[in-house]
SESE-238776 format. One record per residue (C-alpha): y, x, z. Coordinates in Angstrom, 1 decimal, always signed. Each point is the difference from the previous one (the first is absolute). Layout:
BEGIN
+--------+--------+--------+
|  north |   east |     up |
+--------+--------+--------+
|      Y |      X |      Z |
...
+--------+--------+--------+
This chain:
BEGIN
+--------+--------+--------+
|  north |   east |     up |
+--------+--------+--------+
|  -17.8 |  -16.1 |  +28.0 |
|   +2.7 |   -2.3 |   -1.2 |
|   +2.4 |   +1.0 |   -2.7 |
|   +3.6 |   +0.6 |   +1.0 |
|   +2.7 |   -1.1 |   -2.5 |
|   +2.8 |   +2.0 |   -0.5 |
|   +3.7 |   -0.4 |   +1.1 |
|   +2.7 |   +0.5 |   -2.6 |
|   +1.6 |   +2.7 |   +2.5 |
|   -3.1 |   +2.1 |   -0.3 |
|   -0.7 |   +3.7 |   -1.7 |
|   -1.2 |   -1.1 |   -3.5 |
|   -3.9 |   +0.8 |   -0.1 |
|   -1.4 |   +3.5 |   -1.9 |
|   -2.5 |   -1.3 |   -2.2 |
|   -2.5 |   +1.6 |   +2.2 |
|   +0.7 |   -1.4 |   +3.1 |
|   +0.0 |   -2.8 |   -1.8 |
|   -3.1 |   +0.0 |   -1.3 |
|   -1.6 |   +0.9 |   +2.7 |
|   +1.4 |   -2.5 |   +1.9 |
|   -1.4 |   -2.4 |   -2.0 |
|   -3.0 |   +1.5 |   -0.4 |
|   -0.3 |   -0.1 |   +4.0 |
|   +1.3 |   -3.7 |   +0.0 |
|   +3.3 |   +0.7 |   +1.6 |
|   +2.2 |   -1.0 |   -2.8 |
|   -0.7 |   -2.7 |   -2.5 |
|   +1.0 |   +0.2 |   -3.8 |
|   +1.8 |   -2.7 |   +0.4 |
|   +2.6 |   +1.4 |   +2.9 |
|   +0.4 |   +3.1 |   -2.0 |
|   +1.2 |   -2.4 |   -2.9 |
|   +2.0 |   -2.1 |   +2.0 |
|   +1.7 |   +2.9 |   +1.8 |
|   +0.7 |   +1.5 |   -3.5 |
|   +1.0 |   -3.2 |   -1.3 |
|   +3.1 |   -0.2 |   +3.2 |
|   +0.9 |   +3.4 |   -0.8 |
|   +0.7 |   -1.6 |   -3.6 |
|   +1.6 |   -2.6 |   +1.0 |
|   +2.5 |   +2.1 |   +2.3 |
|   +0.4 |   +3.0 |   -2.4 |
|   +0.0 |   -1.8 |   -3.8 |
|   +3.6 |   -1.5 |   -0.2 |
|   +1.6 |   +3.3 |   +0.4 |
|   -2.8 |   +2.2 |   -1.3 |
|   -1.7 |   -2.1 |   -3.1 |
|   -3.0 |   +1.9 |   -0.6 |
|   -2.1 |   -2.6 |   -1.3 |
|   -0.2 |   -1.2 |   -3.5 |
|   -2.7 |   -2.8 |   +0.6 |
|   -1.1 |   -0.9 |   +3.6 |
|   -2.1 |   -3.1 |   +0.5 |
|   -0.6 |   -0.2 |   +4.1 |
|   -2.7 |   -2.6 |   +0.1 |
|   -1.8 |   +2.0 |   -2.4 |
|   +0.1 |   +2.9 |   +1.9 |
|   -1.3 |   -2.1 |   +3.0 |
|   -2.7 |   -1.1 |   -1.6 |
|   -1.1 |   +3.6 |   -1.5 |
|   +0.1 |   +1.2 |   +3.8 |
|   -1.9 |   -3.3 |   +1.5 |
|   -2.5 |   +1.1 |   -2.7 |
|   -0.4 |   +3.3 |   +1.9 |
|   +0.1 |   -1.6 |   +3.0 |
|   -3.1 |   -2.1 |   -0.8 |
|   -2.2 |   +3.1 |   -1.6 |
|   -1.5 |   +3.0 |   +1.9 |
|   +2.3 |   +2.8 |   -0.2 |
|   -1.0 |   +3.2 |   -1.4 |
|   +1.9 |   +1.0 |   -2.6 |
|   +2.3 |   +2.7 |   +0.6 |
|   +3.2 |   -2.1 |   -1.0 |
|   -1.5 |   -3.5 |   +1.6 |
|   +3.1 |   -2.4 |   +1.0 |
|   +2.6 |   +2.7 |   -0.9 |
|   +2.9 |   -1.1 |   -1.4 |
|   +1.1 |   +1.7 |   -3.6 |
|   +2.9 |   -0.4 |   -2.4 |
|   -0.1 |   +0.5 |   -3.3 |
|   +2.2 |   +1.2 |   -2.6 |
|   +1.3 |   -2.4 |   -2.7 |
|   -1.4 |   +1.9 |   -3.0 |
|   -3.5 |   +0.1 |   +1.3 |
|   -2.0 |   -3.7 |   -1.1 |
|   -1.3 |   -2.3 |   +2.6 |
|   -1.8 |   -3.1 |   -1.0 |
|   +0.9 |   -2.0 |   +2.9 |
|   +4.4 |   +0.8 |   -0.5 |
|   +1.9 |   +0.5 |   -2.5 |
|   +0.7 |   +3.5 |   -2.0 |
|   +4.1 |   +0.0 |   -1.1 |
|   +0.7 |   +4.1 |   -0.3 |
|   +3.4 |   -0.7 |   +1.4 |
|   +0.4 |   -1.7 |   -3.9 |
|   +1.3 |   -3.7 |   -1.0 |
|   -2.4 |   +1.3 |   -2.5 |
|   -3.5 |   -0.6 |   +1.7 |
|   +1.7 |   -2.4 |   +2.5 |
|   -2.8 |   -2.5 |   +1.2 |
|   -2.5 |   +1.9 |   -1.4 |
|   -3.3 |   -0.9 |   +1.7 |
|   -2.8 |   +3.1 |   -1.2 |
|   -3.6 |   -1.1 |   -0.1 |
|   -1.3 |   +2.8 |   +2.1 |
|   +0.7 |   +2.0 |   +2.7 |
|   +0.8 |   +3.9 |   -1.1 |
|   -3.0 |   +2.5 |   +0.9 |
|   +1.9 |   +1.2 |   +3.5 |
|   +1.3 |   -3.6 |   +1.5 |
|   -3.9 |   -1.3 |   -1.2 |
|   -1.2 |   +3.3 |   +2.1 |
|   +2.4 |   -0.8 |   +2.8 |
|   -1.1 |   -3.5 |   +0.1 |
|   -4.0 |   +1.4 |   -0.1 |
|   +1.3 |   +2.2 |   +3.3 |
|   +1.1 |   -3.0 |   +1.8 |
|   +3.7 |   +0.3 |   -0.4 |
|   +2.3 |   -3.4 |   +0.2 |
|   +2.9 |   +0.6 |   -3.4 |
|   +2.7 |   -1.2 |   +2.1 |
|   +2.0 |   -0.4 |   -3.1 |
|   +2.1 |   +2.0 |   -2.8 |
|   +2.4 |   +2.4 |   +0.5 |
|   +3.3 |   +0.3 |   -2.1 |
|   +0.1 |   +2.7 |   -3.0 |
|   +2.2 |   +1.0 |   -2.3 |
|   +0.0 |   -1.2 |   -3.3 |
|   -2.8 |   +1.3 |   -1.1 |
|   +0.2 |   +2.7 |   +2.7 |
|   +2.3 |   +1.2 |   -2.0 |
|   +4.1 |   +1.1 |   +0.6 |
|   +1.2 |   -3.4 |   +0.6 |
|   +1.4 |   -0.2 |   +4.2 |
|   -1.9 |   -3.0 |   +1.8 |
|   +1.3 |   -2.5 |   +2.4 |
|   -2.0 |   +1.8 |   +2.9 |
|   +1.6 |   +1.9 |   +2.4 |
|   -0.7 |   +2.5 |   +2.9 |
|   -0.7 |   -0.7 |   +3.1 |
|   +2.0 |   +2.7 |   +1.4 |
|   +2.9 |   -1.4 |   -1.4 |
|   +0.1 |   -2.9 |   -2.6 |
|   +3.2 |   +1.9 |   -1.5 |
|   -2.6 |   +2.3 |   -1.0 |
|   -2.6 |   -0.2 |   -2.7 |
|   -3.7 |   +0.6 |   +1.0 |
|   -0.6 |   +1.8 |   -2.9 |
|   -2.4 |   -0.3 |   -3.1 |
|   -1.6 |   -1.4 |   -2.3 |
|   -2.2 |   -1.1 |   +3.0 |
|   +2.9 |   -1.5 |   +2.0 |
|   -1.6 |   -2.7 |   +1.4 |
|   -3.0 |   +1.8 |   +1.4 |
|   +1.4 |   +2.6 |   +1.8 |
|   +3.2 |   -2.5 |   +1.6 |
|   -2.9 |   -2.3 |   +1.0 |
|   -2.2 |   +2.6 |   +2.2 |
|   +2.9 |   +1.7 |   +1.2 |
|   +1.6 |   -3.4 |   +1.4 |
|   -3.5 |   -0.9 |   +1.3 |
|   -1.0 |   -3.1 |   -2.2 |
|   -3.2 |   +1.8 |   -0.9 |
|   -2.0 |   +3.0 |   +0.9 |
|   -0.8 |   +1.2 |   -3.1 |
|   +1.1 |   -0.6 |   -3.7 |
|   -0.6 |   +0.9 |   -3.6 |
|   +2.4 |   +1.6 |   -2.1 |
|   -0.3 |   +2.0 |   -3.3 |
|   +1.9 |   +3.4 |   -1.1 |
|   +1.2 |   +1.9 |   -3.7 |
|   +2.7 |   +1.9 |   +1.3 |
|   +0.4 |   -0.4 |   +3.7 |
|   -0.6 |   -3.7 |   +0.7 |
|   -2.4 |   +0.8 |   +3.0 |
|   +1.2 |   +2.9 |   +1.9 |
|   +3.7 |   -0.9 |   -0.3 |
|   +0.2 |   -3.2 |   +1.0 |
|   -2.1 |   +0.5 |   +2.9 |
|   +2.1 |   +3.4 |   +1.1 |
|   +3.2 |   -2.6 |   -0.2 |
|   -1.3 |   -2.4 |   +2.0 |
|   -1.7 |   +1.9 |   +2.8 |
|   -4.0 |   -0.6 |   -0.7 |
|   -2.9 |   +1.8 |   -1.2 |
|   -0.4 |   +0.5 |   -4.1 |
|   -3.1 |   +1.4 |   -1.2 |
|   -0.6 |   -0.1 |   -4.3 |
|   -3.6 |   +1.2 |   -0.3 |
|   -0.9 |   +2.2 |   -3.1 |
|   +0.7 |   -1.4 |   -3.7 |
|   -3.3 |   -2.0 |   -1.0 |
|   -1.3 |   -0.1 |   +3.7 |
|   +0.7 |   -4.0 |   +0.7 |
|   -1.3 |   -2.7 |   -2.9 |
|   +3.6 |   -1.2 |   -1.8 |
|   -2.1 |   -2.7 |   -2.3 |
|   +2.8 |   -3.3 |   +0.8 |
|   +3.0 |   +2.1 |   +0.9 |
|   +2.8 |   +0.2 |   -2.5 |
|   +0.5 |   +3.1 |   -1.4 |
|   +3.2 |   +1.5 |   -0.6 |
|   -1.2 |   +3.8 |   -1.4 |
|   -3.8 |   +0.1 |   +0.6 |
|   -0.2 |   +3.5 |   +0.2 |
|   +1.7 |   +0.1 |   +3.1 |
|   -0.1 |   -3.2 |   +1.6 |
|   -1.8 |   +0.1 |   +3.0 |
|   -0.7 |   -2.3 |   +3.1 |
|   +0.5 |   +1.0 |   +3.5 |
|   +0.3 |   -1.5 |   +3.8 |
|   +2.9 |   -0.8 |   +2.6 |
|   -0.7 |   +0.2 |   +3.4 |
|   +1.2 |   +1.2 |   +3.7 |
|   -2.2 |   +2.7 |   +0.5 |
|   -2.1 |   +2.4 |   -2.1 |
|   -3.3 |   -1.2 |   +1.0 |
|   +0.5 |   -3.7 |   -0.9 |
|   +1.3 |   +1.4 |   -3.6 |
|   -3.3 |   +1.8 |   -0.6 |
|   -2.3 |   -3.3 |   +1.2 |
|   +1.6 |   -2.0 |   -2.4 |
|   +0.4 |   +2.5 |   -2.9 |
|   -3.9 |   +1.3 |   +0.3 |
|   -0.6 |   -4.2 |   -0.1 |
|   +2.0 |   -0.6 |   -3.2 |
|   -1.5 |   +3.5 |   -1.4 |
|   -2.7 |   +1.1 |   -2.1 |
|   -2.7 |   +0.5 |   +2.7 |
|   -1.6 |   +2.9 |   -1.9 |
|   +3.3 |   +2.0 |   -0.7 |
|   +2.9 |   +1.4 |   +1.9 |
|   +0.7 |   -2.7 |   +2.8 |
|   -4.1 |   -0.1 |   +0.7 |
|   -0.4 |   +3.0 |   +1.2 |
|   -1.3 |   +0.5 |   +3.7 |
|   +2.4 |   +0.9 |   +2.3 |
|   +1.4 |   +3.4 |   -0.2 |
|   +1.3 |   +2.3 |   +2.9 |
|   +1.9 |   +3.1 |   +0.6 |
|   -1.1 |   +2.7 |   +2.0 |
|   +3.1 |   +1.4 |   +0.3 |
|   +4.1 |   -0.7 |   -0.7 |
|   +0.8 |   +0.1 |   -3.4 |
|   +1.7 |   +2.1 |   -2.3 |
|   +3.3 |   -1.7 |   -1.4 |
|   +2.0 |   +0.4 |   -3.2 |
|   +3.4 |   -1.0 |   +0.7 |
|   +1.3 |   -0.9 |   -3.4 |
|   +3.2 |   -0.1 |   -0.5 |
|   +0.7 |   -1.6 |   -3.7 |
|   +2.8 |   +0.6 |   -2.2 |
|   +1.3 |   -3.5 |   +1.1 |
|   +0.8 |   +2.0 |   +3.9 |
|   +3.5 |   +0.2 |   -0.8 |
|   +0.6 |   -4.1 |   -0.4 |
|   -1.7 |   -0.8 |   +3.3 |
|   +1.9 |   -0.8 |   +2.6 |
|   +0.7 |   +1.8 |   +3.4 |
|   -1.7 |   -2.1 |   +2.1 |
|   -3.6 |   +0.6 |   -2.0 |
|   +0.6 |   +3.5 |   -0.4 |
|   -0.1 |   -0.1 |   +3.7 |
|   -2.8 |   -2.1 |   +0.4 |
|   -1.8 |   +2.4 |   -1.9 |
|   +1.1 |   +3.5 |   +0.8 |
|   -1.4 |   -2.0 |   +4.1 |
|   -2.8 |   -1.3 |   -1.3 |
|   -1.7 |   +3.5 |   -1.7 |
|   +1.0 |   +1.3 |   +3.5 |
|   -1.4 |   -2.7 |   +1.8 |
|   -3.1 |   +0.7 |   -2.0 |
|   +0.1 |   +4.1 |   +0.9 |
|   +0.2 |   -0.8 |   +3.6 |
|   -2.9 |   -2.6 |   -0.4 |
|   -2.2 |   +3.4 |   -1.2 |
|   +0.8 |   -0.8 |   -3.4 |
|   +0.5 |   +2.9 |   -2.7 |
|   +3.3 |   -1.1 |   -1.8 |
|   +1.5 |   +2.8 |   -3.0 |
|   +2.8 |   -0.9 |   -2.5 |
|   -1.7 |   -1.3 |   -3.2 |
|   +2.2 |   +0.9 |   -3.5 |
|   -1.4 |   -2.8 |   -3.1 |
|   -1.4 |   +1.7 |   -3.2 |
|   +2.6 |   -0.4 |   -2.7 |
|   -3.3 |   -1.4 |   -1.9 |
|   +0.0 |   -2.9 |   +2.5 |
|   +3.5 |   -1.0 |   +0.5 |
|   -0.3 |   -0.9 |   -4.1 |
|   -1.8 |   -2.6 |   +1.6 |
|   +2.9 |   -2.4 |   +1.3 |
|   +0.9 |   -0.6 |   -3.4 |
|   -3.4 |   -0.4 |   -1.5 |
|   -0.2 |   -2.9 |   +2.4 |
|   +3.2 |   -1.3 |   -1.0 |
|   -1.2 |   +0.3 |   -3.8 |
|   -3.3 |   -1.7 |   +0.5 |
|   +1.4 |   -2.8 |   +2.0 |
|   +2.1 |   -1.1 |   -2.2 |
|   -1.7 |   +0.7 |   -3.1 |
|   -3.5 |   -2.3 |   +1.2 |
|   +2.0 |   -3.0 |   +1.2 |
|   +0.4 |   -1.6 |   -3.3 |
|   -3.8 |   -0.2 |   -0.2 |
|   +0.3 |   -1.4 |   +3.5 |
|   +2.6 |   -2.3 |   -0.6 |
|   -0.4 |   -1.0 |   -3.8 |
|   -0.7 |   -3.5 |   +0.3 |
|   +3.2 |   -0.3 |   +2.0 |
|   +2.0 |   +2.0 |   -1.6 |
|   -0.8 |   -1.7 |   -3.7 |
|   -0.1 |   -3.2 |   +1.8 |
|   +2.4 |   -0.6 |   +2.8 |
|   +2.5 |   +2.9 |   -0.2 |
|   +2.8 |   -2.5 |   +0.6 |
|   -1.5 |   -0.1 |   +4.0 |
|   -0.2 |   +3.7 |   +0.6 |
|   +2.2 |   +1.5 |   +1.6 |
|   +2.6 |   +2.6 |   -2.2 |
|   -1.3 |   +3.1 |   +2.1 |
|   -3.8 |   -0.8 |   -0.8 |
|   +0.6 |   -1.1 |   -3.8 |
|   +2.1 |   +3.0 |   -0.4 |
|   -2.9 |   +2.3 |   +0.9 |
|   -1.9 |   -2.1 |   -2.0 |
|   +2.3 |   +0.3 |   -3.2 |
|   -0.7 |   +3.8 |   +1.0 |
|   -3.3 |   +0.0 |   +0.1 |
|   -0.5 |   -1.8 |   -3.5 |
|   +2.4 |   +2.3 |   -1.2 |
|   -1.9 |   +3.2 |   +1.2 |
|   -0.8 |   +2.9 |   -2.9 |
|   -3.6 |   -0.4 |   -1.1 |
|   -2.1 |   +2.2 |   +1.8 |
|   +2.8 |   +0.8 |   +3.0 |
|   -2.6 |   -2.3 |   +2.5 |
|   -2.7 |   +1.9 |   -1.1 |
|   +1.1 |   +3.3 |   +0.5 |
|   +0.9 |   -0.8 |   +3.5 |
|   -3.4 |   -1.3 |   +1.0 |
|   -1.0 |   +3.1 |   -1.4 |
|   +2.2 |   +2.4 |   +1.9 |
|   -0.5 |   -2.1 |   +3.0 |
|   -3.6 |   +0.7 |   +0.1 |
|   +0.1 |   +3.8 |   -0.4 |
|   +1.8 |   -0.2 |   +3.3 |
|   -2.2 |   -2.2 |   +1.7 |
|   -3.0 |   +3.1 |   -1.3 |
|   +1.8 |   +2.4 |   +1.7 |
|   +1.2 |   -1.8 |   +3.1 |
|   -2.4 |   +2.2 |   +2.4 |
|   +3.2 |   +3.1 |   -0.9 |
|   +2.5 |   -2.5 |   +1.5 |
|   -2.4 |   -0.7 |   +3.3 |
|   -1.0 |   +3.7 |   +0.4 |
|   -1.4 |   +0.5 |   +3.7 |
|   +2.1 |   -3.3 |   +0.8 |
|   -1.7 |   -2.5 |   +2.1 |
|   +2.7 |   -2.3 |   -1.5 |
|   +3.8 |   +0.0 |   -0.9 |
|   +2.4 |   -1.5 |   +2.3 |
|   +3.0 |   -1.2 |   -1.8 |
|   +2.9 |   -3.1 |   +0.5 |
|   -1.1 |   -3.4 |   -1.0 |
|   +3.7 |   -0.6 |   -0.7 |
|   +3.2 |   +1.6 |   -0.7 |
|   +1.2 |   -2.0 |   +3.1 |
|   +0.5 |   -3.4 |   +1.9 |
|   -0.2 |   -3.2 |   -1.6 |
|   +2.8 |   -0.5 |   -2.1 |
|   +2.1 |   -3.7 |   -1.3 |
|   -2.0 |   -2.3 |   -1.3 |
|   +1.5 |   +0.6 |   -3.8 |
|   -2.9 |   +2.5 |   -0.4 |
|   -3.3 |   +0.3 |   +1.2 |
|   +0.5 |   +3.8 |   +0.6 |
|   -0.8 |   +3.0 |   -1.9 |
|   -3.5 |   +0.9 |   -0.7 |
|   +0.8 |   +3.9 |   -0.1 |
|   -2.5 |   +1.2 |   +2.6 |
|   -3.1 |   -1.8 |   -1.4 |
|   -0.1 |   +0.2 |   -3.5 |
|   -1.2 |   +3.5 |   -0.3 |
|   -2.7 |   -0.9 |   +1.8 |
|   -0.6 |   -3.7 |   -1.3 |
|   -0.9 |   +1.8 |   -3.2 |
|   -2.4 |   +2.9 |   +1.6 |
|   -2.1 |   -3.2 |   +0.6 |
|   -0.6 |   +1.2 |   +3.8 |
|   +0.3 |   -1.5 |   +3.0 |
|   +3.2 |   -0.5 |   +2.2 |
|   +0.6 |   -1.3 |   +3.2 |
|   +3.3 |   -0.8 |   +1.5 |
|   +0.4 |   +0.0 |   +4.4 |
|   +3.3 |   -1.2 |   +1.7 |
|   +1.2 |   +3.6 |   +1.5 |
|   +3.7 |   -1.1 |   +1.1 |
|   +2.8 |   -2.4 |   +0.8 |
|   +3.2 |   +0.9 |   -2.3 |
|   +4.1 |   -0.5 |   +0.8 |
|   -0.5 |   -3.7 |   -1.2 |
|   -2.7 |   -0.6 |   +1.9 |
|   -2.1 |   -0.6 |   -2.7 |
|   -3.8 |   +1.9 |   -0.5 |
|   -0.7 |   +3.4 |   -1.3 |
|   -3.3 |   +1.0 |   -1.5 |
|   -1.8 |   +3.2 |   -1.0 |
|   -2.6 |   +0.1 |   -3.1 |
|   -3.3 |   +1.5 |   +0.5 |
|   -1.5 |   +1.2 |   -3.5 |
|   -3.5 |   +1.1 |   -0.8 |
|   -2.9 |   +0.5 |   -2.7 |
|   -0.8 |   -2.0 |   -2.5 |
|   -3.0 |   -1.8 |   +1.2 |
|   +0.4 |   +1.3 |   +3.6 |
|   +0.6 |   -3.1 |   +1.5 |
|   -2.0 |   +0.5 |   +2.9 |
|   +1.4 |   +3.0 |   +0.6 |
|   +3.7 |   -0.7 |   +0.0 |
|   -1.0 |   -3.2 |   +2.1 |
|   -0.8 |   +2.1 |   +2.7 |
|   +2.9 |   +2.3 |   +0.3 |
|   +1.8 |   -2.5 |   -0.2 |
|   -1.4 |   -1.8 |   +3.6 |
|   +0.2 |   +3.9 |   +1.0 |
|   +4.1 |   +0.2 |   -1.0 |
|   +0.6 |   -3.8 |   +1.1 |
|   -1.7 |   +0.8 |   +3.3 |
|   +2.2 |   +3.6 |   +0.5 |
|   +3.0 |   -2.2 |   -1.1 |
|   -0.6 |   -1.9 |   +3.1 |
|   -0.6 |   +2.3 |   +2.8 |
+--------+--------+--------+
């Protein structure tokens, strides 16, 4: 059978599809390219998700594919990459002057595995500085008055706009799950530890974690079990549910600076879920555990002058005043204030089986509301909690608000539970849809 190419007017593949079209020689590598490529072309001037694209590259990557048997599970699929994560073949900046033209000798461990799974690195994706507070030059696709979010800006605005099925970003607070709530896409941060972070710079390694942009929540889980550790979490044989699920819906003490609109969304979402067969009951955080937002908070800032201490001794003069301030706070910190809140932090983490209870998993907002101006990248209220449980987290588009702009909800579950969490959330996304 002849492969079709694809028309920049079509629905953007599902990595699946698109695989399997491939795979049954309906669709070349190199059409999948090109059509991303167009929707680049059409969507960058306003959008500016990309840091570092090189189209003939990318060509030649997929007319690689094209000319090898295809049985990978990401063979001729297009991914982007954020810009704190080395590639050999592109430079690695960080959203710095710093580190600009930097050319790292190897791959990081997940683009090397995504290469190994047959996957074309379409190119980089804009970050933060240093995936850090700093507001990028992206913009949402919803509305480019708008800010897509961050740290992982670029990722999210570039699957949501349809440059790129699938993307890499990286999360400490809430880089993952907000961004991709703000700009209408799937978010899905695996548990801390689960994905190799060997070439990614750190910011605070205790919590800095990689995780995967994508339309739906299957394509999410193909490329996070690829860039995983195939023995842990993310390599787990498919799990099912033989019945609904029992919900937590947890309400943090942030409820009362979330906008209308998202209270909505989630007050119809739990009741979307009941009439789905879904068991849905109120769910009140420990005292012990809301500690945790500003443990977070602590340990962030008091591990990025390890991070960042060539930099900061180095090149202060080019960082911007809202990361060398938290810098100056960080080298400032009281000896043995970091430490402590490791230490607290994982006492929680020992007895996070009294937060879950009977729960299946914990349904909470994956932001305080729509995408705000592009002076901030957002609030990270809703994920640090659970950024520093370690567990894993999933964000679903669940609504359109007053502005027109995406609303998400947050699935939460067990440390380690990956598999689990994975498939409630095809179960929710799927109820979400009827």
């Amino acid at each position: 059978m002849q492969a079709t190419e694809m028309s920049e007017t079509e629905e953007p593949y599902s990595i699946l599809n698109a695989a399997q079209a491939i795979l049954d020689g309906q669709l070349t590598a190199r059409a999948l390219t090109d059509a991303c490529l167009n929707a680049v072309e059409s969507h960058e001037p306003k959008i500016r998700a990309w840091q570092y694209l090189d189209p003939a590259a990318a060509r030649s990557q997929a007319d690689d594919r094209d000319g090898a048997v295809a049985t990978a599970p990401l063979h001729g699929i297009p991914i982007g990459i954020k810009d704190i994560i080395d590639t050999a073949d592109m430079p690695t900046e960080c959203g710095s002057p710093i580190h600009e033209g930097r050319r790292p000798v190897t791959d990081a461990t997940s683009v090397a595995r995504l290469r190994d799974a047959g996957a074309t690195i379409l190119g980089k994706t804009v970050t933060t500085e240093f995936a850090a507070f700093k507001p990028p030059v992206t913009r949402n696709p919803y509305d480019p008055t708008r800010t897509p979010g961050g740290s992982s800006s670029g990722s999210a605005a570039a699957v949501s706009s349809g440059m790129v099925p699938a993307a890499i970003g990286s999360q400490t607070a809430g880089s993952v799950i907000r961004p991709a709530a703000f700009c209408g896409v799937v978010g899905f941060k695996p548990s801390y530890g689960s994905i190799d972070i060997q070439g990614v710079k750190p910011f605070a390694r205790a919590l800095d974690t990689l995780g995967v942009f994508a339309r739906t929540v299957e394509d999410a889980a193909l490329v996070a079990r690829v860039i995983g550790d195939t023995f842990g979490p993310l390599g787990q044989a498919d799990v099912g549910h033989p019945s609904p699920p029992r919900i937590g819906l947890c309400r943090p003490r942030e409820w009362a600076q979330t906008d209308d609109a998202t209270k909505e969304t989630f007050i119809a979402t739990s009741q979307h879920l009941r009439n789905a067969g879904a068991t849905v009951d109120p769910f009140d955080m420990p005292e012990a555990f809301v500690e945790l937002f500003d443990l977070q908070q602590t340990i962030q800032v008091g591990q990025v002058s390890d991070s960042l201490a060539w930099e900061y001794q180095n090149h202060a003069e080019l960082l911007s005043d809202v990361l060398r301030a938290a810098l100056d706070e960080s080298v400032a910190f009281a000896p043995g204030r970091l430490d402590a809140a490791l230490e607290q932090a994982a006492r929680r983490r020992e007895r996070a089986d009294e937060l879950f209870g009977d729960y299946d998993f914990l349904l909470t907002p994956s932001a305080a509301g729509e995408a705000p101006t592009p002076e901030t990248t957002g609030d990270p209220m809703f994920n640090r909690i659970w950024t520093v449980l370690h567990g894993p987290c999933i964000t679903l588009p669940a609504a359109t608000g007053p502005n027109g702009l995406p609303i998400g909800v947050q699935l939460v579950g067990r440390l380690n539970d990956d598999a689990r969490l994975i498939a409630w959330a095809r179960w929710t996304e799927a109820a979400l849809r009827s």
